[in-house]
C-alpha positions, 0 to 999 in steps of 0.5 A: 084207259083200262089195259085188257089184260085177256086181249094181251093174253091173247096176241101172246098166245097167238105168237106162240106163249103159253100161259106158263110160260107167261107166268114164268116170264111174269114170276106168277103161276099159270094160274094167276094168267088164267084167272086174268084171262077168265076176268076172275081177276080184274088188274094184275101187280104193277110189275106183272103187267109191266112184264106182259106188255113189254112181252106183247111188245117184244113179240109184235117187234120180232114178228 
């Protein structure tokens, strides 16, 4: 199953985030969350995209 990253961009965005303050919670520039968001970059490092699900889910928890 292959995760779509620009999806959890997204729902992220709708609850409020925005993509620094993605990539600061994810220890990446802005820029990297754009790239994922424009397809530019197909899969993030292990550990960001680990950090951006349990985000979505913290976020869909409280909401």
């Amino acid at each position: 199953m292959q995760t779509k990253w620009q999806e959890i961009i997204a729902e992220l965005k709708k609850a409020g985030w925005t993509q620094t303050a993605i990539g600061k919670e994810c220890n990446v520039s802005q820029s990297a969350i754009n790239q994922l968001k424009l397809g530019q970059t197909k899969e993030p490092a292990h550990s960001v995209g680990e950090k951006m699900i349990e985000l979505l889910n913290a976020t869909t928890e409280e909401g």
